[in-house]
C-alpha positions in Angstrom: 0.0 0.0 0.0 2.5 2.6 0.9 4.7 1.6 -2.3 1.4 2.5 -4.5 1.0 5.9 -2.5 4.5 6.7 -3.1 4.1 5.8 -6.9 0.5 7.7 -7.1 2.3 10.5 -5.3 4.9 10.7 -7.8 2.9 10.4 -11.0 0.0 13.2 -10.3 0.8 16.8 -11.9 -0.9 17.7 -15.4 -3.5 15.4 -15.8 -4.1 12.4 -16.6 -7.1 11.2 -18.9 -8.2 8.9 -21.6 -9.0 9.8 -24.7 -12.8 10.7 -25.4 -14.9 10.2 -28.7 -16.4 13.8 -28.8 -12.9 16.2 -28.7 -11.6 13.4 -30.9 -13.7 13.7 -33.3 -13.4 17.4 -33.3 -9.1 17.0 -34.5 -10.1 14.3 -37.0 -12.1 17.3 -38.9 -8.6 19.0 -39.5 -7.9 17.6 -42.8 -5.2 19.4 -44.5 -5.1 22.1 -41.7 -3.1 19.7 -40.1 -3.1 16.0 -41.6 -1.2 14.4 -38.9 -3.3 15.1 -36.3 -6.6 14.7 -38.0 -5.5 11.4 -39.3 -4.4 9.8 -36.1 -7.5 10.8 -35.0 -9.8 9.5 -37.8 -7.8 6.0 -37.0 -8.8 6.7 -33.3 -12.4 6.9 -34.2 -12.1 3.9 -36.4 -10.8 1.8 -33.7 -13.1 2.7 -31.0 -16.4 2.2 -32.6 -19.4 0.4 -30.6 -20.5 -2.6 -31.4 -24.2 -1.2 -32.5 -22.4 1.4 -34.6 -22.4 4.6 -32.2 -19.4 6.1 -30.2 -19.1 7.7 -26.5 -18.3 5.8 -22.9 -19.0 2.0 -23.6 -20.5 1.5 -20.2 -22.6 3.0 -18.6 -24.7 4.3 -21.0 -25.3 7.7 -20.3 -27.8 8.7 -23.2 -26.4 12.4 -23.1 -22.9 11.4 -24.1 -23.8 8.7 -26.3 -25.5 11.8 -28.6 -22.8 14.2 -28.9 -20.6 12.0 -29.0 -22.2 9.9 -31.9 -23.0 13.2 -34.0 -19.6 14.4 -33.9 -18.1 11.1 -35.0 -20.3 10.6 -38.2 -20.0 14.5 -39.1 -15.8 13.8 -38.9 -16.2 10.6 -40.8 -18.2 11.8 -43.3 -16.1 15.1 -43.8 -12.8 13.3 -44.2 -13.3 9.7 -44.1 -11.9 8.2 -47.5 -11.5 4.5 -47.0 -13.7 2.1 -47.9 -13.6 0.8 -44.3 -14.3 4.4 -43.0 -17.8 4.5 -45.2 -18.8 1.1 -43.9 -18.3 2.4 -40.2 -20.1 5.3 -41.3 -22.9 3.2 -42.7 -23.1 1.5 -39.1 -23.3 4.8 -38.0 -26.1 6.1 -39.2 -28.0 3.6 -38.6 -27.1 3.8 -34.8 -27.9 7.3 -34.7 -30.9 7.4 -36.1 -31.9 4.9 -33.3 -30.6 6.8 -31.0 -32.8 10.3 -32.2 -36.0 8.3 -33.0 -36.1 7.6 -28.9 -34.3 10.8 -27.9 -37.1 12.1 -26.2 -37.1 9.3 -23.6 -33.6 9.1 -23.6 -32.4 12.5 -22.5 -35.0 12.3 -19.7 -33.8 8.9 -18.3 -30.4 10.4 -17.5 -31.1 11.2 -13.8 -27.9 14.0 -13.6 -29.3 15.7 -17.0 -27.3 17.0 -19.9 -23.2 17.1 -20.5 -21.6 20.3 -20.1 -23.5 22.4 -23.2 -25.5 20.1 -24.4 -28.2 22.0 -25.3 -25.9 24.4 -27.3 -23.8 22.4 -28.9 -26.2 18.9 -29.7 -28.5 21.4 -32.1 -25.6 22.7 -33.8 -24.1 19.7 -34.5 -27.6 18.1 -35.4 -28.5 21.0 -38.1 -24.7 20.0 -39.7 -25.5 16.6 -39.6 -28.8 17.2 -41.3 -27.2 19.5 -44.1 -24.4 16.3 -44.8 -27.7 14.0 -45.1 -26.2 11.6 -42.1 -29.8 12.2 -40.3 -33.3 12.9 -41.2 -34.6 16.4 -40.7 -35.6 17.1 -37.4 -38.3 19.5 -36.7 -40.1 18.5 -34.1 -38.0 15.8 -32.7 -36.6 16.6 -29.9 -32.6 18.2 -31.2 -35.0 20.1 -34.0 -37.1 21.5 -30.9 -33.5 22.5 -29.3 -32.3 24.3 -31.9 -35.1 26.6 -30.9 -34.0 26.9 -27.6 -30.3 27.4 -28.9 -31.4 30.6 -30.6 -33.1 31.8 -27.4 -30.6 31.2 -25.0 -27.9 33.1 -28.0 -30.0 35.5 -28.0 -29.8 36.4 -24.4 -26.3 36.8 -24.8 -26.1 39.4 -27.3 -24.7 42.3 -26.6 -21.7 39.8 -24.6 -19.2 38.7 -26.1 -17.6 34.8 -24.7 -14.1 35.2 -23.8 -11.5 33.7 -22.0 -12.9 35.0 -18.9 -16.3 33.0 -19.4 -16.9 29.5 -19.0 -19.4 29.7 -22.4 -15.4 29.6 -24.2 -15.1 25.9 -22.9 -17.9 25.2 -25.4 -16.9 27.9 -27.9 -18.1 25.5 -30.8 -21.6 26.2 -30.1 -21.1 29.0 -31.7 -21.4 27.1 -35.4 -20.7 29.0 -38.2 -23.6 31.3 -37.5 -22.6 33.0 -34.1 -19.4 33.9 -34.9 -19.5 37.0 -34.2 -20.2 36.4 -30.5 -16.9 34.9 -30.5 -14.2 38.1 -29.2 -11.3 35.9 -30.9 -8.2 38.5 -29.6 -9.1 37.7 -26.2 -10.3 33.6 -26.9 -8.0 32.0 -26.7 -5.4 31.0 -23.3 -1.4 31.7 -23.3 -1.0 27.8 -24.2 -3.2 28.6 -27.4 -6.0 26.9 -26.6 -9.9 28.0 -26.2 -10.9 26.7 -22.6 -8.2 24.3 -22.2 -10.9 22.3 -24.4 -9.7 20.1 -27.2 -12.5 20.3 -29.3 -13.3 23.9 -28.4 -10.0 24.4 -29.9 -10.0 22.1 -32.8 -13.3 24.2 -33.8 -11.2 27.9 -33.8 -8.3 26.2 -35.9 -11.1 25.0 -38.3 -13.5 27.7 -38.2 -12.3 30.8 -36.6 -9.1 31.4 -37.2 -8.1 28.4 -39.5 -5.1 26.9 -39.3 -4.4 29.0 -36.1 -0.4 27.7 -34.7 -1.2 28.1 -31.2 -3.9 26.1 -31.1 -2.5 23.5 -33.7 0.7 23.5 -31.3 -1.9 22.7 -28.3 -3.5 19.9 -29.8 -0.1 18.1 -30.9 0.6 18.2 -27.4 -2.9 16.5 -25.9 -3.0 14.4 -28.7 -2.5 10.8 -26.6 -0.4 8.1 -28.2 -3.4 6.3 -29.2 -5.0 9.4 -31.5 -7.7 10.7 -29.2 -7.7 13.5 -27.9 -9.3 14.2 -23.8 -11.6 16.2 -22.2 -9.2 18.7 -20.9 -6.2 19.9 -20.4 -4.7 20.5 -18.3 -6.2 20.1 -15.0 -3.4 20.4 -12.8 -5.2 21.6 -10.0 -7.6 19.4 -10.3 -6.0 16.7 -10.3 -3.6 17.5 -7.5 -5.9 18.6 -5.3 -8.2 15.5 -5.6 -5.9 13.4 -5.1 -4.5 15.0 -2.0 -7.9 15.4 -0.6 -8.5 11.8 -1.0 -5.1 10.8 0.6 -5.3 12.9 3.8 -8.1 10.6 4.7 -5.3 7.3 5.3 -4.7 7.2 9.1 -0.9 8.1 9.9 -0.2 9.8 6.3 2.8 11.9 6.6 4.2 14.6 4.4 7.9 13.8 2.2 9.5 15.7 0.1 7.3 14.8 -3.1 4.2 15.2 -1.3 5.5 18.6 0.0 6.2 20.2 -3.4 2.3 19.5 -4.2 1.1 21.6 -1.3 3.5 24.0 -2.4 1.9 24.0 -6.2 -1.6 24.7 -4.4 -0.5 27.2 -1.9 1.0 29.1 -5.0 -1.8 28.8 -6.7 -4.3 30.2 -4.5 -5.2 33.8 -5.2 -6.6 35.4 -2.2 -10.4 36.3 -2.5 -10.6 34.4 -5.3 -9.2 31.0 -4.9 -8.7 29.2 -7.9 -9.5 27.7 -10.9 -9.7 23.8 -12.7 -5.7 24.3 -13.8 -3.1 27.2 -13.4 -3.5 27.6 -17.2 -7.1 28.3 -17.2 -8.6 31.7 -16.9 -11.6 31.3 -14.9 -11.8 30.5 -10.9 -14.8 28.2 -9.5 -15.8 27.3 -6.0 -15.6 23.5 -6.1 -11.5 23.9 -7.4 -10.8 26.4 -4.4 -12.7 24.5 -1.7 -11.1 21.4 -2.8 -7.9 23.2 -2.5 -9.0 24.5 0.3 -9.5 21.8 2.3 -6.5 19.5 1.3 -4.1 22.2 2.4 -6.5 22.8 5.4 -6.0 18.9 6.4 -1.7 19.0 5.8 -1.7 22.1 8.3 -1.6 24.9 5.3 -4.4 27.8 6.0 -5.8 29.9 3.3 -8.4 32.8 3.5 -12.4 31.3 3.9 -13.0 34.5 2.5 -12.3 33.3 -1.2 -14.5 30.4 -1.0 -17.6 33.0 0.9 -17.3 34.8 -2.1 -19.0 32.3 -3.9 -22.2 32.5 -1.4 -25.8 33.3 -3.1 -28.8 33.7 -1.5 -30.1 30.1 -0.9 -26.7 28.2 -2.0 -23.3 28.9 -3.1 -22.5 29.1 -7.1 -19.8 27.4 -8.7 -19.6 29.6 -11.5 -20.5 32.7 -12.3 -23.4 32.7 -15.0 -24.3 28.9 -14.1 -27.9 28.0 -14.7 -28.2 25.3 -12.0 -26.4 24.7 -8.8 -23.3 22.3 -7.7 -24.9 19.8 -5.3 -21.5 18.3 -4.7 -19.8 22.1 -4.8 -22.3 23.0 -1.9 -21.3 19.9 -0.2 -17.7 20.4 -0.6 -18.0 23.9 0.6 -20.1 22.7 3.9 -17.0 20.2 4.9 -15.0 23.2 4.1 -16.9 25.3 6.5 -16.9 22.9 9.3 -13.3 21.7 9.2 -12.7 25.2 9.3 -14.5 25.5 13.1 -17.8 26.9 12.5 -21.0 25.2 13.6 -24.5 24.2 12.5 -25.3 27.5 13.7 -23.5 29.8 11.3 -26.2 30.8 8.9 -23.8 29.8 5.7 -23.5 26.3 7.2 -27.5 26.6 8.0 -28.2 27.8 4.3 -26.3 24.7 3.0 -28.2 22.4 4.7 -31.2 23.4 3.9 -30.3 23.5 0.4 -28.6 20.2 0.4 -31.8 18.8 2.4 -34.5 20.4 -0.2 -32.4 19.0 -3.2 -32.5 15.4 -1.9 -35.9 15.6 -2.0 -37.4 12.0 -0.7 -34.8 10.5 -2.1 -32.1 9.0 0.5 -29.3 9.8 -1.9 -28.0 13.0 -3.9 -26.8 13.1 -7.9 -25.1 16.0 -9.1 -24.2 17.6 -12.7 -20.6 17.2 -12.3 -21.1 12.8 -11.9 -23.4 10.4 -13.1 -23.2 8.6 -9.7 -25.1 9.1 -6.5 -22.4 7.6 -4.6 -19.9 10.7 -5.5 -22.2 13.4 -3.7 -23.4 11.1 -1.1 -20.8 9.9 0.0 -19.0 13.0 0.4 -22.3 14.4 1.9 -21.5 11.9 4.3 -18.1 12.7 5.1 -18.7 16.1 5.3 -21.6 15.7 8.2 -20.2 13.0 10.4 -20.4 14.0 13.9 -21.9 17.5 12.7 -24.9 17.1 10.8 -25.3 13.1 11.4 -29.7 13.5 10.5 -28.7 14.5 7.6 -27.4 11.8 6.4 -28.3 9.0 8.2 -30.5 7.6 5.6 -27.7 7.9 3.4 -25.2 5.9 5.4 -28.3 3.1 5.7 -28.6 4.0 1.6 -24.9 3.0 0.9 -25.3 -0.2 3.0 -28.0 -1.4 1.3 -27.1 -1.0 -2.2 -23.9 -3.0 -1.6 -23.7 -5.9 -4.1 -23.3 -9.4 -3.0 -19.9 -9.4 -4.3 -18.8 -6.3 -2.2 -18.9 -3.8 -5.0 -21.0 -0.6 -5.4 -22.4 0.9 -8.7 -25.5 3.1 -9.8 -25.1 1.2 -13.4 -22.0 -1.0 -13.3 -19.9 -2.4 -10.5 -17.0 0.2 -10.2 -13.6 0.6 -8.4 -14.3 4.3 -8.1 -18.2 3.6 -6.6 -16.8 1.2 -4.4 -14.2 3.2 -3.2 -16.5 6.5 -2.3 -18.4 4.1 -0.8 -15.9 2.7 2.0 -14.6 5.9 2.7 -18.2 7.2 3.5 -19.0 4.2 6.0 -15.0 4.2 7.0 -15.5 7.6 8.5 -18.9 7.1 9.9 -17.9 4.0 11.5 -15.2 6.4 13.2 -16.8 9.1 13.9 -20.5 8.4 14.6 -21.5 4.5 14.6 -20.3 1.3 13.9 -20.7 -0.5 10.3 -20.8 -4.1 9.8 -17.5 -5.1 9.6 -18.8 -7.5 7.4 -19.8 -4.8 4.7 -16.0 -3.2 5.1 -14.1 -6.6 4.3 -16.5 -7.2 1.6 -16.0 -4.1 0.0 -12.1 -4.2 0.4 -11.7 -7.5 -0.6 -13.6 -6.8 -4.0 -11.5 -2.9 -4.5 -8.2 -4.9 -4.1 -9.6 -7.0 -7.0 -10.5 -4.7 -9.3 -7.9 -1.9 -8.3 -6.3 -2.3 -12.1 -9.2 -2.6 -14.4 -10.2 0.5 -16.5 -12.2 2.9 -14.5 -15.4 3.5 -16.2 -15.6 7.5 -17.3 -18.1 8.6 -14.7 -17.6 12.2 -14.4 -19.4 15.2 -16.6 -17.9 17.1 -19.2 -18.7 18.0 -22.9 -18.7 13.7 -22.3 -18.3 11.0 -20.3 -15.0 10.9 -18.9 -12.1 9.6 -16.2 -9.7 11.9 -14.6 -8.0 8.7 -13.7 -5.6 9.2 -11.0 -7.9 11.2 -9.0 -10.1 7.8 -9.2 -7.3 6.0 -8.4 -6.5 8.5 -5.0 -10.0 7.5 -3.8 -9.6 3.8 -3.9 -5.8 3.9 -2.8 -7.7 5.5 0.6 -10.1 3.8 0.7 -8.3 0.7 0.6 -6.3 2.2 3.4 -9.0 3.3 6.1 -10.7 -0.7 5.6 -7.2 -2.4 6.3 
């Protein structure tokens, strides 16, 4: 255990993640911008086809990502694929995707977190292209024909603004099409590594569309382009993935600081910008409140205090933002902030903590469990919820705690859709730090749970988390089972 630490320890910085279908997709349209990188791609999305035809997250199914993704792969094929194997694939494809819009309306609605990050900006702009190339049916009232109305709408509250660097709108900056351009204030896009939002296919779309064949940004996609091809969410996330992970480890009974460990709190105390906190990644122009409470409270648990007063700045009236301009709340940003609050030394009494419960108890609803917009899993909120209100605000989340030990598998696992490493492991620390600090668990429950972790510790973690898609920030995942493993020994 402590050898995998050490080596987990060593190996976090940048950011490590998989290559996804959607930004892919968006570098294989390069062509002869830059052939290199659009035809690695083009193999990538060749390779990783699903079986019924369609592309995104094999499992779960997350209807959402299985959409965009889909739509951006046959719209890349069919703009550069040449091979005979590539129109067979996109023959499969159609096919697949016309499934998947002829029960769209059902679809969209079963996934309990709701839409990726811009769906409902970028899926109609995507759909209309599809639609001119003949790939799917005209839409009209289908439900992406019915978006594309409420595309315009939501544009048209935005005139007047222009999307920036400063604004999280740039992360999706391909929503724009080809007929919002001029929403687009292109000096002031793009970030000092080139890219638009640290987002590879927010990028890809300004070296294609906006300022074709723009160096910077080709220069930024040669360097996320993974060995395979593909291209990832985002990058970097240095923050992020830094202060996850250290989060995660400062739960392990007896962890000590070294030297390696030591120059990662350093990163995050340098990082933090008083009254403001920080953002995803040091490269990235925009500061939220999950990022600097995470940040927050990792340094908070190695002994390293920074000002609450950046992560209060984030308070509304009834709950505290994540970003600025965001249409719905963080549940797992509120709940993040609330363990923030009360590791910090206030009580139940302080009316922020008081607003946050209330919040966090309205959004529950009669449900015994949270889901969130930034997960697809109700054991990432609710186990944190839990974590965060042991021996503070234990009615809360009792039900949860009894939640978590029902929905244990007979094989020890956890898994809203699949069994999971990273389920299992949110689970265990939940119940590990209840069983410390409020009641006793079934011991029964822990070795179970363990037993199967240690197991699965080295297959593929499923991409659970929300972006533009589906996707694994995968040594963060790996932080959360590495401590959970160590609070069940």
């Amino acid at each position: 255990m402590t050898d995998l630490i050490e080596k987990l320890i060593a190996e976090i910085g940048p950011g490590h993640m998989g290559s996804t279908a959607y930004d892919t997709a968006w570098a294989a349209r390069l062509g002869e911008i830059d052939w290199d990188i659009s035809s690695r791609a083009l193999y990538w999305l060749a390779e990783n086809q699903l079986p019924d035809g369609s592309w995104g997250a094999p499992a779960p199914m997350y209807y959402h990502d299985r959409v965009i993704c889909t739509l951006a792969a046959m719209i890349a094929l069919t703009h550069r694929g040449r091979r005979s194997h590539d129109k067979v694939q996109i023959e499969k494809g159609k096919l697949a995707l016309e499934r998947i819009v002829e029960s769209a309306t059902l679809g969209l609605q079963s996934d309990p977190n709701g839409a990726t990050v811009g769906f409902e900006m970028i899926a109609p702009t995507l759909a209309a292209e599809a639609e001119r190339l003949g790939i799917i049916k005209n839409q009209g009232e289908r439900i992406l024909g019915r978006m594309s109305v409420q595309r315009a709408q939501k544009l048209s509250y935005l005139e007047g603004r222009m999307i920036n660097r400063r604004v999280t709108m740039a992360f999706s900056a391909e929503m724009a099409g080809t007929d919002r351009q001029h929403m687009l204030d292109v000096p002031n896009l793009q970030e000092a590594n080139g890219s638009v939002g640290l987002s590879p296919s927010a990028t890809a779309y300004f070296a294609t569309y906006v300022r074709k064949g723009d160096e910077p940004s080709l220069h930024y996609l040669r360097q996320t382009a993974k060995p395979d091809g593909g291209q990832p969410n985002v990058f970097p996330f240095d923050i992020f993935e830094v202060a996850w992970s250290l989060w995660n480890l400062s739960f392990i009974p007896g962890m000590k600081t070294n030297e390696k460990l030591e120059r990662h709190l350093e990163f995050l105390s340098n990082a933090w910008e008083p009254k403001r906190g920080v953002a995803f990644s040091t490269a990235y122009s925009v500061k939220d409140s999950d990022d600097s409470v995470i940040t927050y409270n990792a340094l908070l648990r190695y002994g390293i205090e920074k000002d609450l007063a950046s992560i209060l700045a984030y308070e509304e009236e009834e709950y505290f933002r994540c970003f600025d301009l965001e249409v719905n709340p963080s549940i797992s940003a509120n709940i993040h902030i609330l363990d923030a609050l009360l590791h910090a030394g206030l009580t139940v009494r302080n009316s922020s903590v008081k607003k946050i419960i209330a919040f966090l108890r309205n959004a529950r609803g009669k449900d015994p469990f949270w889901v969130d917009k930034w997960h697809i899993s109700a054991y990432y909120p609710t186990a944190h919820a839990v974590i965060a209100c042991a021996g503070h605000a234990n009615d809360l989340v009792e039900e949860a705690v009894q939640w978590i030990l029902r929905s244990q598998n007979a094989n020890g696992s956890w898994g809203s859709y699949i069994p999971t490493a990273e389920e299992t492991a949110y689970a265990l620390q939940a119940l590990s730090v209840w069983d410390e600090k409020v009641a006793r668990i079934p011991k029964a429950a822990l070795r179970k749970g363990a037993r199967w972790l240690k197991e699965n510790l080295d297959e593929p973690y499923p991409p659970l988390w929300i972006g533009k898609c589906l996707y694994t920030p995968q040594l963060v995942v790996r932080s959360a089972a590495l401590s959970a493993l160590a609070l069940t020994q």
